[in-house]
N, C-alpha and C positions, 0 to 999 in steps of 0.2 A: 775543637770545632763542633764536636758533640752537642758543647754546652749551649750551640749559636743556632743550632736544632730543636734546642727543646724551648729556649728562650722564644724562637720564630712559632713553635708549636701553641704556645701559651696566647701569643698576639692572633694567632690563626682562630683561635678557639674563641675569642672576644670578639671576632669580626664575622666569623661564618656561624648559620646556623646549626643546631647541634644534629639535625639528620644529613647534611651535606659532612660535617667534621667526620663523625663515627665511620661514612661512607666510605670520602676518600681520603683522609689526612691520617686518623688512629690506625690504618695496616701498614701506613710506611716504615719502613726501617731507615735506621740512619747507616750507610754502610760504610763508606770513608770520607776522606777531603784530602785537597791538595791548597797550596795560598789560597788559588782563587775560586774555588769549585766544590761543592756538596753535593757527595751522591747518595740517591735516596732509592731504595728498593721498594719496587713494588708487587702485588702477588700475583698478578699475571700481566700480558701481555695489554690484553684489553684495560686493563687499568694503567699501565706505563701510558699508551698512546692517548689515553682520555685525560692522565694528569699533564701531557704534553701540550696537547690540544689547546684545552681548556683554563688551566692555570699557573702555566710556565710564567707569563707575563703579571699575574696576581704574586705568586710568589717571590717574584724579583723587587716589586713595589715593597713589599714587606719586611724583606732584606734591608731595604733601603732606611726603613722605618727603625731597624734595630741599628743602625749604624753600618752596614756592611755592604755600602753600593758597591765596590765592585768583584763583589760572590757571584757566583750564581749556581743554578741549582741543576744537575743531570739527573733525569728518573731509568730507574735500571731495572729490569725482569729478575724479580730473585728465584734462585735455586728452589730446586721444588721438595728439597730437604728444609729450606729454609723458611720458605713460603707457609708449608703447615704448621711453623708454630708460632706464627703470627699471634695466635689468639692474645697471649699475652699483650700485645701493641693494638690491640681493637680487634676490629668484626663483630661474628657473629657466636664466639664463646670456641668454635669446632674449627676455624681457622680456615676455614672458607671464606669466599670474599661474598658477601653481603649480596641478597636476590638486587637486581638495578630496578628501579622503577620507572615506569613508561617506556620500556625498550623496545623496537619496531619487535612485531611479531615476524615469524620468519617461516614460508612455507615451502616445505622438502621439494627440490625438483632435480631428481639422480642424484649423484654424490653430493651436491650443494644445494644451497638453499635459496629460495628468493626472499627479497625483504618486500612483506605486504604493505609497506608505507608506498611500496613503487605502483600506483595505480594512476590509471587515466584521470583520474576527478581529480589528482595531485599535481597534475603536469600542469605547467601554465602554458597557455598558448598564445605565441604573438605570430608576426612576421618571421621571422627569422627560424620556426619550426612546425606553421601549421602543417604544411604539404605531410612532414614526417610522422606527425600524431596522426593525420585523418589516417593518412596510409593503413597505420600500426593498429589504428584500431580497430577498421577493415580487418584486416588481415584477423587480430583476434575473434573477432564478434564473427565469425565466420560469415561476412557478407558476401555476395555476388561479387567475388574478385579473382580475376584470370588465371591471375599467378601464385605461384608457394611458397616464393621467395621473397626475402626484403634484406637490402644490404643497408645499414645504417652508417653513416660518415663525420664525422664529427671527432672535433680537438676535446681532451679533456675536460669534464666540469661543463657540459653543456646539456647533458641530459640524454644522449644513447642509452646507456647502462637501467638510467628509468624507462626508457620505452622499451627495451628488449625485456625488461623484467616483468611491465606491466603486462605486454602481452601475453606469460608464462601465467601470471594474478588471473588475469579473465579466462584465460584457458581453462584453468584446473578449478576455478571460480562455478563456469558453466556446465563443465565434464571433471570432476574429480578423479574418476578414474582413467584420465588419461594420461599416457607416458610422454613427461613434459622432461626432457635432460637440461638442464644448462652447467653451460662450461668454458674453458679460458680455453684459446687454441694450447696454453702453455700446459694445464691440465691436461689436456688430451693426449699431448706427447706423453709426457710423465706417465700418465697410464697405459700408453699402447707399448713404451719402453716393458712397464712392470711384466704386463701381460707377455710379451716376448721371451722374455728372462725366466719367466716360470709356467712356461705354454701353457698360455690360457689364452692366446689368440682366435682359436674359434669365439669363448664368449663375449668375447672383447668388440669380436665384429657385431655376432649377432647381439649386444647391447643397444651398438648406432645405428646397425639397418637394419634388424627385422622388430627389435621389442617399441624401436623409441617411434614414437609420434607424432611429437615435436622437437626440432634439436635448436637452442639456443647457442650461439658460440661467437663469445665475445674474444677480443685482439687478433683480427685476422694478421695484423702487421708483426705477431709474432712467430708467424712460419718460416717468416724471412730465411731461404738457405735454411730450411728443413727438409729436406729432400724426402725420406724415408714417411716423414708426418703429411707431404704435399698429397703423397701418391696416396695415402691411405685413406684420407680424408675427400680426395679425387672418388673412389670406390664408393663408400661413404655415402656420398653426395648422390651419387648414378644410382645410388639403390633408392634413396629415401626419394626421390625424386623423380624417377620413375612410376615410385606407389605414389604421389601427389601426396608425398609427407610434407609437411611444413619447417621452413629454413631461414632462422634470421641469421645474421652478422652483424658486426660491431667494429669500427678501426677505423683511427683518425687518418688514414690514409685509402685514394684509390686502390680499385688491386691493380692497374697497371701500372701504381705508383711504388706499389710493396716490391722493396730488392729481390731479384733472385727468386721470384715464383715463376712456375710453370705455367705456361702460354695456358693449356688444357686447364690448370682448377679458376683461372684469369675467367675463361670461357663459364665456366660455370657459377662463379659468384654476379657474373652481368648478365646473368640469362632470367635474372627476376626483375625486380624493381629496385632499383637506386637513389637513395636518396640523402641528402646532407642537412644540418645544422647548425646554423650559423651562431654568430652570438647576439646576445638579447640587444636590442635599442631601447634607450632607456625609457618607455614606456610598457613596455614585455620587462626590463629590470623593477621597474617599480610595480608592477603585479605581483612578479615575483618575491621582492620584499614585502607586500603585503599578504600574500596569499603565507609564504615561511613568518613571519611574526604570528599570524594568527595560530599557526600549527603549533608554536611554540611558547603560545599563552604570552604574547609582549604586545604591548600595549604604546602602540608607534604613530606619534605624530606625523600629522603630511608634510612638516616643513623638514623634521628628520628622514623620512621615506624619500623625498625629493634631491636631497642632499646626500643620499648615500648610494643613490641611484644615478646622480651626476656623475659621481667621481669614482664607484668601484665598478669596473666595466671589461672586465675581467674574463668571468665566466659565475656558472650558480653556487659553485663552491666558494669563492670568494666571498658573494651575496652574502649564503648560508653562515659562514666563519665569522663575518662582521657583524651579524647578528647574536648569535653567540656571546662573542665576545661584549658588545654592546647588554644583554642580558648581565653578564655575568658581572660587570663593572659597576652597573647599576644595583645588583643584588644585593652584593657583598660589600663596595661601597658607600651602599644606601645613597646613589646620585639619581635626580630626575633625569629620564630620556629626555635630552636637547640637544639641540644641531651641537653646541659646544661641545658636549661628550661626543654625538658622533665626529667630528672632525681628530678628536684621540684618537677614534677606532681606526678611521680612514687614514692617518698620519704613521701608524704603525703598521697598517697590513699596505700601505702604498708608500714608503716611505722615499725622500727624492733618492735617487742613484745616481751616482755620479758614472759614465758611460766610459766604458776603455773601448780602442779599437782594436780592430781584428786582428791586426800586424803586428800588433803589442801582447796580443793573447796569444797568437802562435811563437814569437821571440821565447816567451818565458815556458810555454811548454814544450819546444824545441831545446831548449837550455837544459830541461829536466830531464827529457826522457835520451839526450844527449844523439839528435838527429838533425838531419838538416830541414828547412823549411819547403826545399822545392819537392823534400819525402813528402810532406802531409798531402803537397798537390798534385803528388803521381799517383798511378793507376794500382799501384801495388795492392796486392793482399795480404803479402805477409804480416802478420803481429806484430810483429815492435814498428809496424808504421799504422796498422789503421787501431790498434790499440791506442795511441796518443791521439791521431788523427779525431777518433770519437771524443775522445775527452778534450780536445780544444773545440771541435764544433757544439761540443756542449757546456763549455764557459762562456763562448762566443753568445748563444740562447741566451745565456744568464746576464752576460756583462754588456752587452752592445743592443741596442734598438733597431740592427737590422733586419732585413727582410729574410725569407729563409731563401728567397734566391739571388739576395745578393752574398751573402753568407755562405752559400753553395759555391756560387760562382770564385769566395777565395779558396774556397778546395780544390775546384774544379771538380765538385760535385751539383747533382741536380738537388732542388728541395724536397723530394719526399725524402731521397737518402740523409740529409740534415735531418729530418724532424725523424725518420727510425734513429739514427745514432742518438741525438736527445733522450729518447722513448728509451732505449739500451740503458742508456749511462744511468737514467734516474732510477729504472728499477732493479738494476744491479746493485747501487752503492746503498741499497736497501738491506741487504744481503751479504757484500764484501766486505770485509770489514777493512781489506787492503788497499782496494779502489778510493774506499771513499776518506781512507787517509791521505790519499795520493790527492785527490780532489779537495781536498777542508787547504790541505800545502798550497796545493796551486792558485787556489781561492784569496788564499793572505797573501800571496805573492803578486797577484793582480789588485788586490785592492791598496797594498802597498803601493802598487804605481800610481791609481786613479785619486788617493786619498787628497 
């Protein structure tokens, strides 16, 4: 299988050019195979997910080209023994992985970082988010504005994450020496854990209420039943807010809609200004796709802008990926941007789904985790029932076109509690590597039904 590696390697090398190849293709390693599957190592993280990304589906085509439709190819994080001596398989001689060219700048705010691509002149504004940008940018450009707060509300891939970052850009843009934190609620725990564990609790506090400035703090929905992280972040709050410090948030859920939070920090995230984000109408999609082509040097017909603004209606990540991907089909294939190439793009990132019902997704996870069905729809806490329970409302997301309250309604759950178990399951089986075996099983087992 080696040989079907370097044979592929040879066709890669005739088709891409030679500063893309050296990039990403010369540090791979070949590390094993199975019949159907080549796995290939790569030297970090950041290169695993950008060969993911971006060339998962070129390298299947190629496959195809040498005789081998149905291989396909896993990219693996290799060992960091392994990793430095790469040089031999490419790079840059020292076995490091090669400087990236044109990567967002990224500027320091507390433990993490903002990406300076995230600025107000970047956001596009339609319908479906002026209210949230005028707001956001008030609030940064320190206008005549009452409050100190901003709650921001929005489903994935809509653009929270750039408005809260942008605000942190113009902050530290107009005041450089101001103490700008951002951070995930998830982070926060984790560190106020650390600080606990090795008493350093005093500076732990006075980090968030007497140094910080500005506190960024994206996934409110992951307090959910953190009791310990509520209360502390409660305190937190009463300090930094009291001195008329500045407070965004970030979560695709209300807080009266977040499981398991406290009435009291409830009171305190609606004591600023609230606002949501819808998804783009496809005239905010098509700016969109205009305004990302241009950022991205692609050179985009209005009848292909018109045509992938019809049909991918998603969210901006979506947008963003089709474009990408469109790039990258065109580069390395050497094809003209036309509706016909994009309706490829849009036939693989939309491709039809064949829809299972809910009674049919709870059957076969109920068979698995070997419980009954009227468990998933009792009130229980205990583990071996809302542990399944999550994982079928989260096939349910994937495999059926229902609403998240009628999809609630067969748990006899409410929809915010649907869409946090969603939010759980996906960024868990990121991480588990048990879960998301349990998940890939149950996956083939449903689509065995609906095929």
């Amino acid at each position: 299988m080696e040989t079907v590696w370097n044979n592929m390697k040879t066709v890669l090398k005739d088709v891409m050019d030679n500063k893309n190849f050296s990039l990403w293709v010369k540090p791979l390693q070949f590390l094993d195979a199975d019949e159907d599957t080549i796995y290939l190592g790569c030297p970090n993280k950041f290169s695993r997910n950008w060969m993911q990304e971006n060339y998962s589906s070129f390298f299947q085509s190629q496959l195809s080209k040498i005789g081998c439709n149905d291989h396909k190819v896993i990219f693996k994080v290799l060992p960091h023994k392994e990793s430095i001596k790469c040089n031999h398989n490419g790079g840059n001689g020292n076995g490091r992985q090669l400087i990236l060219p044109n990567m967002p700048k990224k500027i320091r705010a507390g433990e993490k970082y903002l990406n300076a691509r995230f600025t107000f002149n970047k956001f596009v504004v339609g319908e479906n988010n002026e209210f949230a940008y005028s707001v956001s940018k008030a609030l940064a450009n320190g206008s005549h504005f009452p409050y100190s707060s901003l709650y921001l509300m929005a489903q994935t891939g809509l653009g929270k994450s750039h408005l809260i970052q942008a605000i942190g850009n113009t902050i530290l843009k107009k005041n450089p020496s101001a103490k700008v934190l951002y951070i995930t609620t998830e982070d926060f725990t984790n560190e106020m854990i650390y600080a606990l564990r090795n008493n350093l609790i005093t500076q732990f506090k006075n980090k968030y209420r007497k140094v910080c400035d500005v506190l960024l703090l994206e996934g409110l929905h992951f307090l959910s039943g953190k009791e310990k992280t509520q209360i502390e972040i409660s305190y937190t709050l009463d300090s930094l807010l009291n001195d008329r410090k500045m407070v965004i948030f970030t979560s695709p859920l209300m807080p009266e809609e977040i499981p398991n939070m406290k009435k009291m920090l409830i009171s305190r995230f609606t004591s600023g200004v609230i606002t949501s984000i819808e998804k783009p109408n496809f005239q905010t999609r098509l700016n969109i796709l205009k305004q990302k082509a241009l950022e991205r040097e692609i050179s985009l017909p209005e009848d292909v802008a018109c045509f992938m603004a019809e049909n991918l209606t998603q969210d901006v990540r979506q947008l963003e990926g089709s474009l990408d991907s469109l790039k990258a089909i065109s580069f390395f294939l050497k094809k003209e941007i036309k509706v016909d190439l994009a309706k490829q793009i849009v036939k693989q990132i939309t491709p039809d789904k064949h829809l299972a019902a809910v009674e049919d997704i709870q059957k076969v996870v109920c068979k698995y985790f070997k419980i009954d069905r009227d468990a998933l729809k009792s009130k229980s806490r205990k583990k071996i029932i809302t542990y399944p329970r999550s994982i079928a409302i989260y096939l349910c997301r994937r495999y059926t076109d229902k609403s998240l309250e009628s999809i609630g309604h067969s748990f006899n759950r409410n929809h915010s509690t649907v869409l946090y178990d969603e939010e759980k399951i996906k960024k868990n089986i990121k991480v588990d590597d048990g879960l998301r075996r349990e998940v890939e099983f149950l996956c083939r087992q449903i689509e065995d039904r609906i095929a």
